[in-house]
N, C-alpha and C positions, 0 to 999 in steps of 0.2 A: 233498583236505581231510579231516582225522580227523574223526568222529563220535565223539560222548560222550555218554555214558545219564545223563540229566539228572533226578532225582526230584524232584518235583515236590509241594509242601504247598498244603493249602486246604479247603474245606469246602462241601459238601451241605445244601441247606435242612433236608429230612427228619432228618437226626440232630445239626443244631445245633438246631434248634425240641427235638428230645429231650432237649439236654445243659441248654438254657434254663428246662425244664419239671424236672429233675433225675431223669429217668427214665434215664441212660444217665450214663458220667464222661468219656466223649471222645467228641470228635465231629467230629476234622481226618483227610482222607484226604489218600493219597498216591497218586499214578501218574506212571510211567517216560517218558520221550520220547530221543529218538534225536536228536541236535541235531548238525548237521552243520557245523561252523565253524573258523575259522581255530586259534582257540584254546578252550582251558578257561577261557578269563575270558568271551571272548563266549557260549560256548555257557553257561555261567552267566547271564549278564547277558541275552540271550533267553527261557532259561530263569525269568527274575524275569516280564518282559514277557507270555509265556506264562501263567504262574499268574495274573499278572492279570485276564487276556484269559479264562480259563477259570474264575476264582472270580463274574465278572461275570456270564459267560455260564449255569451250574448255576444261579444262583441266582436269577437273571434281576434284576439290580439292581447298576445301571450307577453305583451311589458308594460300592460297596464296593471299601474300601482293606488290595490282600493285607501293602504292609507295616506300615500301622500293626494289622493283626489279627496281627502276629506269625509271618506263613506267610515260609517259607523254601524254596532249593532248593539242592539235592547235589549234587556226583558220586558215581554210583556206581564206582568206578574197575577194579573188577575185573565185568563183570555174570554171567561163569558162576558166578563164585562169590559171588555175593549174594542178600539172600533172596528175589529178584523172576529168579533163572535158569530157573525154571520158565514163568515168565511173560511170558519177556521177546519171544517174536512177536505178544502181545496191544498192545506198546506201539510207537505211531507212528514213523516216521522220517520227520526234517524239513530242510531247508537253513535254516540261521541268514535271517531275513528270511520265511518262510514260518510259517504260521500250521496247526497241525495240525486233524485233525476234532475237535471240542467233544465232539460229542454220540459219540464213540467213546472217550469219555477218564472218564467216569462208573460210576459203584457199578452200574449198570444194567446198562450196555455191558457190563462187563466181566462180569457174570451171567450174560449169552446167551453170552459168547464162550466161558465154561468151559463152558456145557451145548451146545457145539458143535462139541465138542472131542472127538474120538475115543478110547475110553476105551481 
């Protein structure tokens, strides 16, 4: 079954409460997932399922809706050569139907895992 690096849109309390207050002009992140599926439409269409499942989750508020907030997901179709190839052991691999780790997929997570990283 191919895998495909699936980017992923959505948003963090902490820097939407900043873009709401007008201390910052953006406030949607993005992270990578590894989506193991038959095709590029399902590992997309997982991929929507996912962003939902992980905009509810950060934010902790279970009627937030990722597509009417305008969150979208990609392929990345090439990933050595995209902006996220440095990064790309930081981001999960999954089977289409599996559900990644939440709390490894965060602005946080992803803090520790570069300050953990062998320089």
């Amino acid at each position: 079954m191919p895998e495909f690096l699936i980017g992923i849109m959505f948003h963090e309390p902490e820097p939407f409460a900043q873009w709401k207050s007008g201390l910052i002009e953006d406030y949607e992140s993005s992270v990578g997932l590894f989506v193991e599926a038959d095709s590029l439409g399902d590992a997309l269409s997982w991929g929507k399922r996912v962003g939902q499942a992980l905009l509810r989750y950060v934010n902790g508020d279970e009627n937030l809706d990722w597509d009417a907030l305008g969150y979208y997901c990609w392929l990345e179709e090439d990933p050595l050569k995209s902006s996220w190839a440095h990064n790309l052991e930081f981001f999960q691999h999954i089977r289409i139907g599996g559900l990644p780790k939440f709390e490894q997929m965060t602005a946080a997570s992803f803090a520790r895992w570069l300050k953990s990283r062998p320089q």
